[in-house]
mmCIF file of the C-alpha atoms, coordinates in Angstrom:
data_MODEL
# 
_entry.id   MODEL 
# 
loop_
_atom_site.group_PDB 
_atom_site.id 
_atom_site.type_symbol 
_atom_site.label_atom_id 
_atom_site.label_alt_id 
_atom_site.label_comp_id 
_atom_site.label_asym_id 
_atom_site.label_entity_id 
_atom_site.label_seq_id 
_atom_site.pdbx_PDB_ins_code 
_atom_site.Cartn_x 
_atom_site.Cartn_y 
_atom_site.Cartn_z 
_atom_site.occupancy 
_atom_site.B_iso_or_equiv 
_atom_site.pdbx_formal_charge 
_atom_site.auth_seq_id 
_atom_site.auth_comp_id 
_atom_site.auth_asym_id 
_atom_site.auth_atom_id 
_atom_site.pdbx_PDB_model_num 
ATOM 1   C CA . UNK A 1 1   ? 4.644   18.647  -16.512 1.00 0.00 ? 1   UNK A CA 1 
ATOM 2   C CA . UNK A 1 2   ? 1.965   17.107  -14.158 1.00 0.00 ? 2   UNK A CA 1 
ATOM 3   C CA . UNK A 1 3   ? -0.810  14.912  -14.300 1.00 0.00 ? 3   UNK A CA 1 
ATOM 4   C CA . UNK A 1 4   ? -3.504  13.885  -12.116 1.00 0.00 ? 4   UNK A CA 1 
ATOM 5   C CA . UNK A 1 5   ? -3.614  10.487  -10.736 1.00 0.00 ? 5   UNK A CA 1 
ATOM 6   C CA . UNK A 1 6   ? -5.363  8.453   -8.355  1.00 0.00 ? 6   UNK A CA 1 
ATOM 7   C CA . UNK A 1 7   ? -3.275  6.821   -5.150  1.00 0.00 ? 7   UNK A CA 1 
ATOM 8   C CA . UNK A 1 8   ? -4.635  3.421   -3.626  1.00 0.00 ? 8   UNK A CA 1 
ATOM 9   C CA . UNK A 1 9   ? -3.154  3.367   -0.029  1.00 0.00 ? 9   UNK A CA 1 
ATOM 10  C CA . UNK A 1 10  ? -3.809  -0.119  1.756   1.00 0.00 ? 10  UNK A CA 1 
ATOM 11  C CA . UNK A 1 11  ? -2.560  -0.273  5.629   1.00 0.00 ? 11  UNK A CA 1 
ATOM 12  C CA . UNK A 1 12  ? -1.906  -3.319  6.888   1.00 0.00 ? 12  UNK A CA 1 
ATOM 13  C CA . UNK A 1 13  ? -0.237  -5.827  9.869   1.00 0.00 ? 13  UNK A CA 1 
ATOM 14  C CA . UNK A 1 14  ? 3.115   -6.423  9.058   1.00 0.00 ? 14  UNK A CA 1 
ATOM 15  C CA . UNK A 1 15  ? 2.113   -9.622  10.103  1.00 0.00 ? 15  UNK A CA 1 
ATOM 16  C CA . UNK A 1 16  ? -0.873  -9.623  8.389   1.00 0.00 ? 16  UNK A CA 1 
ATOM 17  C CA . UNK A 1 17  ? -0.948  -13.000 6.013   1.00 0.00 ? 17  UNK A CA 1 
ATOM 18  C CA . UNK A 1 18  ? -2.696  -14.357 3.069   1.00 0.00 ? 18  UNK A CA 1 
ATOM 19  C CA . UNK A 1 19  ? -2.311  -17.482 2.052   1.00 0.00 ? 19  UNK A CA 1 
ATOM 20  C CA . UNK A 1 20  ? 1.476   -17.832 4.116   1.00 0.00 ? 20  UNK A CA 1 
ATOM 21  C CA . UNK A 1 21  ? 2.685   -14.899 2.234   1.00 0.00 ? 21  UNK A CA 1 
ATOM 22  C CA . UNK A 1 22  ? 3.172   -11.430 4.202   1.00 0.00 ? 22  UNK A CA 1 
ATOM 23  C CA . UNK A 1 23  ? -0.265  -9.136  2.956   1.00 0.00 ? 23  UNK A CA 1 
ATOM 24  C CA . UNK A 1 24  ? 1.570   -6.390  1.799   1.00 0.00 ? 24  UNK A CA 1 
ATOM 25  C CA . UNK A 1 25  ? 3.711   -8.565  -0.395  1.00 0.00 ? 25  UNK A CA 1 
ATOM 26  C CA . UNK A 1 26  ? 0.593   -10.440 -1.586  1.00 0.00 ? 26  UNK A CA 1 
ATOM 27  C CA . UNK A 1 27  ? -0.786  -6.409  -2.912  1.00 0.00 ? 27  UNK A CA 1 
ATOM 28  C CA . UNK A 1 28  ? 2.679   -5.290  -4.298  1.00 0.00 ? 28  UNK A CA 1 
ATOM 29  C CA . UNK A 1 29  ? 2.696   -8.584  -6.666  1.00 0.00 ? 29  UNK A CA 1 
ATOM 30  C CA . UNK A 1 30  ? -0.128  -8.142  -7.443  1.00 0.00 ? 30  UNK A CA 1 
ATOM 31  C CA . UNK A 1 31  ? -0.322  -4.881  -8.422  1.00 0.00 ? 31  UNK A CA 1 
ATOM 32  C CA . UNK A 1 32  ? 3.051   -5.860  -10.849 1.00 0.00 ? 32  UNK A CA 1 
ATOM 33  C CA . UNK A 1 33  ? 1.243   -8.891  -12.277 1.00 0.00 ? 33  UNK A CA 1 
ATOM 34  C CA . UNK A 1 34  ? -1.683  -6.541  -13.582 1.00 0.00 ? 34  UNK A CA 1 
ATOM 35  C CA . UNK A 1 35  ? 0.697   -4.085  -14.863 1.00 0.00 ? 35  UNK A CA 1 
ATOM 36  C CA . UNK A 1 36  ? 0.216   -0.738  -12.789 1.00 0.00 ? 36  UNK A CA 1 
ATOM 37  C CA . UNK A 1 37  ? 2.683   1.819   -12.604 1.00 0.00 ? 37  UNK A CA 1 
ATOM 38  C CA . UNK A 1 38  ? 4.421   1.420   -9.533  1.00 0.00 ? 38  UNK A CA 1 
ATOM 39  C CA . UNK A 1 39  ? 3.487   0.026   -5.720  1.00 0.00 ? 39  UNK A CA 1 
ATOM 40  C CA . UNK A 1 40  ? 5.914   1.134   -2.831  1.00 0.00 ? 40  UNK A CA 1 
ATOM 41  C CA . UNK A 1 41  ? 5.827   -0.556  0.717   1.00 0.00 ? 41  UNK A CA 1 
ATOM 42  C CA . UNK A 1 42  ? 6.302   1.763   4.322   1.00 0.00 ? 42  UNK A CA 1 
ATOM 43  C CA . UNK A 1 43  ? 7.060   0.223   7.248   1.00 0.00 ? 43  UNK A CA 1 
ATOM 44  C CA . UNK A 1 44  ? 5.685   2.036   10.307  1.00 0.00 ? 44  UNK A CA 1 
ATOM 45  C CA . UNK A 1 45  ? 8.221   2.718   13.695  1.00 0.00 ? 45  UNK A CA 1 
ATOM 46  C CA . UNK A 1 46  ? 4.859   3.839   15.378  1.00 0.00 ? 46  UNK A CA 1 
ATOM 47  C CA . UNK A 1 47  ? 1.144   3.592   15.180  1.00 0.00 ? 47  UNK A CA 1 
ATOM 48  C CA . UNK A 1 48  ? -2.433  2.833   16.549  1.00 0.00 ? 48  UNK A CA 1 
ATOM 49  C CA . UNK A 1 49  ? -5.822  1.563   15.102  1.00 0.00 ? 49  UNK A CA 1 
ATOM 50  C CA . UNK A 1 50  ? -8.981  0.916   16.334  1.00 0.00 ? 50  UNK A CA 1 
ATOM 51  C CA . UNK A 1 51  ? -7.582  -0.801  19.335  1.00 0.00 ? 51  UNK A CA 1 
ATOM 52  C CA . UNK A 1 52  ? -6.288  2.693   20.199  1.00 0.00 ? 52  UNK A CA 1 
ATOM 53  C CA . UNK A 1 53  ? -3.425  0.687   21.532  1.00 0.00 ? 53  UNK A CA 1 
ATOM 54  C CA . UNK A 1 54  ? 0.291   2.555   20.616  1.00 0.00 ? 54  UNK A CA 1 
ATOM 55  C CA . UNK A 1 55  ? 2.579   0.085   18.984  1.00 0.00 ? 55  UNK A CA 1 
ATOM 56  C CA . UNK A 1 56  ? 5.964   0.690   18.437  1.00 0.00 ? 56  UNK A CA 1 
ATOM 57  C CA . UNK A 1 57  ? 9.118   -0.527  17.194  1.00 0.00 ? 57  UNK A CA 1 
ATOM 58  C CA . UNK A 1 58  ? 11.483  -1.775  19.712  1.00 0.00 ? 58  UNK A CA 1 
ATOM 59  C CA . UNK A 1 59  ? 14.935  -3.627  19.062  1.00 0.00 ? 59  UNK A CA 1 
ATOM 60  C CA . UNK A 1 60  ? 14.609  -7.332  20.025  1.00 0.00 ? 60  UNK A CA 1 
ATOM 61  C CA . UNK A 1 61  ? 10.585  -7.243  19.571  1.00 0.00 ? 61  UNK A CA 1 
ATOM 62  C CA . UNK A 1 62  ? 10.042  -9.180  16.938  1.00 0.00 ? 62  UNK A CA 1 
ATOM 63  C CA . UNK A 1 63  ? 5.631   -9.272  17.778  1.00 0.00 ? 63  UNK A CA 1 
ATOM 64  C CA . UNK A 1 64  ? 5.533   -5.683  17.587  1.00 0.00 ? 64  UNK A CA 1 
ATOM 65  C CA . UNK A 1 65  ? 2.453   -5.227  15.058  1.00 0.00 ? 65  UNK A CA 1 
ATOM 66  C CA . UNK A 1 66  ? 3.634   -2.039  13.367  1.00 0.00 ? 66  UNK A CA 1 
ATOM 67  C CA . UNK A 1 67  ? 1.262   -0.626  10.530  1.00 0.00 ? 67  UNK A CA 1 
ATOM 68  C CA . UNK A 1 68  ? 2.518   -1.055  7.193   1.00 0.00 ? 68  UNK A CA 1 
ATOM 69  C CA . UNK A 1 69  ? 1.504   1.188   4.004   1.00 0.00 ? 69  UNK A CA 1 
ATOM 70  C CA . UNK A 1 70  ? 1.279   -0.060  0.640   1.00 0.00 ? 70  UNK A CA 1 
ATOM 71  C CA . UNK A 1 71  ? 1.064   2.853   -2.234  1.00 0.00 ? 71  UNK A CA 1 
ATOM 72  C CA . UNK A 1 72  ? -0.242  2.066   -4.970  1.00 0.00 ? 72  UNK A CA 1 
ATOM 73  C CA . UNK A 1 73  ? -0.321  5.181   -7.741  1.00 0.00 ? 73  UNK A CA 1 
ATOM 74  C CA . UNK A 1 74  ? -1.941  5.315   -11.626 1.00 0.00 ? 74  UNK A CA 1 
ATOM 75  C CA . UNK A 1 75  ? -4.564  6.663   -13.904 1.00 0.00 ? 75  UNK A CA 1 
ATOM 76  C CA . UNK A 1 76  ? -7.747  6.474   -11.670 1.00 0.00 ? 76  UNK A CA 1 
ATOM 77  C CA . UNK A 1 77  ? -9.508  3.538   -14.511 1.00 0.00 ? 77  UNK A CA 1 
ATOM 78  C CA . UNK A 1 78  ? -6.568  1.292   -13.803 1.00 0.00 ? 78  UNK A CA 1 
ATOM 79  C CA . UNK A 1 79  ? -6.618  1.835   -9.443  1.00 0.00 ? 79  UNK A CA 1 
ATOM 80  C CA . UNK A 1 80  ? -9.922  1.571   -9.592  1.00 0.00 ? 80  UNK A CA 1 
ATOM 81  C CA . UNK A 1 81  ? -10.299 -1.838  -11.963 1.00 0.00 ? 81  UNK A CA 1 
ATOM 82  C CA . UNK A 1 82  ? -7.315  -3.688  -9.410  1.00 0.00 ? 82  UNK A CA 1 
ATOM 83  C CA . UNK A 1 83  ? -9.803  -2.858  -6.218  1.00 0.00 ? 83  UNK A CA 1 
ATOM 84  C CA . UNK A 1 84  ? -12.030 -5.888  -8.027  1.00 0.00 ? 84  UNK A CA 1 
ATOM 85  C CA . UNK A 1 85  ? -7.961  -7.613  -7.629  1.00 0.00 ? 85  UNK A CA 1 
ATOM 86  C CA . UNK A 1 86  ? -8.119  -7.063  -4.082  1.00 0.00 ? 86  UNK A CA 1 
ATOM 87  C CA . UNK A 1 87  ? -11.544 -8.282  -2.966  1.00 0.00 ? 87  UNK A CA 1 
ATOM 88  C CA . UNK A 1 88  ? -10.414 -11.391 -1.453  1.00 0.00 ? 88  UNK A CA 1 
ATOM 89  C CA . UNK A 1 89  ? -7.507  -8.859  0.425   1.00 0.00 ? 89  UNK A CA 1 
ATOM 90  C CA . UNK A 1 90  ? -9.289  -5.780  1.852   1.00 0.00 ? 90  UNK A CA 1 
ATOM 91  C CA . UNK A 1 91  ? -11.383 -7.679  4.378   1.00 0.00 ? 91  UNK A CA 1 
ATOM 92  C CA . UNK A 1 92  ? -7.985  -8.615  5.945   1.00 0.00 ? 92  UNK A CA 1 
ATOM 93  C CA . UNK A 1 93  ? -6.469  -4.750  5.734   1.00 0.00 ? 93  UNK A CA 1 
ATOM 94  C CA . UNK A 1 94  ? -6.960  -2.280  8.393   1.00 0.00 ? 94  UNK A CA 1 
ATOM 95  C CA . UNK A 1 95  ? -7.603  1.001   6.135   1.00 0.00 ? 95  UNK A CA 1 
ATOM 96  C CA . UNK A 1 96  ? -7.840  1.439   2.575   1.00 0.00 ? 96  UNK A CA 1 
ATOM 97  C CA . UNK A 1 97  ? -8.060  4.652   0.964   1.00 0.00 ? 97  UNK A CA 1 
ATOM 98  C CA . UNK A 1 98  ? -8.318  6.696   -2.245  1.00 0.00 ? 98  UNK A CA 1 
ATOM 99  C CA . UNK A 1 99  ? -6.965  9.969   -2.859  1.00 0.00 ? 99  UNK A CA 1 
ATOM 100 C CA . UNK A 1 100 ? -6.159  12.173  -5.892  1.00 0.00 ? 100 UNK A CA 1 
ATOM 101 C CA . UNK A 1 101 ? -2.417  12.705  -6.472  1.00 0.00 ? 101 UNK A CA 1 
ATOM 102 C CA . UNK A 1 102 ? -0.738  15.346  -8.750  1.00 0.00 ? 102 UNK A CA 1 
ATOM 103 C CA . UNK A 1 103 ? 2.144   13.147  -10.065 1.00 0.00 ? 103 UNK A CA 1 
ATOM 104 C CA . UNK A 1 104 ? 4.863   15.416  -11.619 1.00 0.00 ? 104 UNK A CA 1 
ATOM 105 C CA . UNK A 1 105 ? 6.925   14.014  -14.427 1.00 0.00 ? 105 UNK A CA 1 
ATOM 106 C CA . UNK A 1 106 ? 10.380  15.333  -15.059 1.00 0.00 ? 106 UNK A CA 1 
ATOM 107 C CA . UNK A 1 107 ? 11.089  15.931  -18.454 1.00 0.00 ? 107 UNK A CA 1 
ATOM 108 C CA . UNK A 1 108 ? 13.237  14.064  -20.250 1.00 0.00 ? 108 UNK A CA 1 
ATOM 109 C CA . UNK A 1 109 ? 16.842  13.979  -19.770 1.00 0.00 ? 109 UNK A CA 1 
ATOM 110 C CA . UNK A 1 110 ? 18.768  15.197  -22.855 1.00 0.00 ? 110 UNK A CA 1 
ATOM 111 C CA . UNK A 1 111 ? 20.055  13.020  -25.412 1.00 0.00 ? 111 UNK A CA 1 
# 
């Protein structure tokens, strides 16, 4: 079984801040507190923006700038009514995007 949904993806700084919490983290708890179905967080190894300069994970670096992708994924009413959430956030991100997901649902496992 399948259904359609709508994915919120928000890239961000790893070091990336809102109020002295880590922006990513900020989205994710958010995202709890107004109940959607899931939020995942990627950490980039390697990645350029508009600076069009590379950065890239390197042991001992700890100012290396990687991109990190928050997923957000529900019914496209719900994605769409936590963007209002965000408004204070997205100014700060670096990309945020919409897309249409096919989400497919195992069945149930037997009893």
């Amino acid at each position: 079984m399948s259904t359609g949904r709508l994915q919120l993806s928000v890239l961000v700084s790893e070091h990336a801040r809102f109020h002295h919490h880590a922006l990513y983290s900020e989205i994710v708890h958010r995202a709890h507190k107004f109940g959607l179905a899931g939020a995942s967080v990627f950490r980039g190894v390697e990645g350029y923006g508009h600076s069009h300069q590379v950065h890239e994970e390197r042991l001992l670096d700890v100012s290396s700038h990687l991109p990190v992708l928050v997923v957000v994924i529900d019914r496209e009413p719900r994605v769409r009514q936590f963007l209002v959430q965000l408004a204070d956030i997205t100014p700060l991100a670096m990309l945020v995007t919409l897309s249409r997901v096919e989400v497919l649902i195992p069945p149930e496992a037997p009893s």
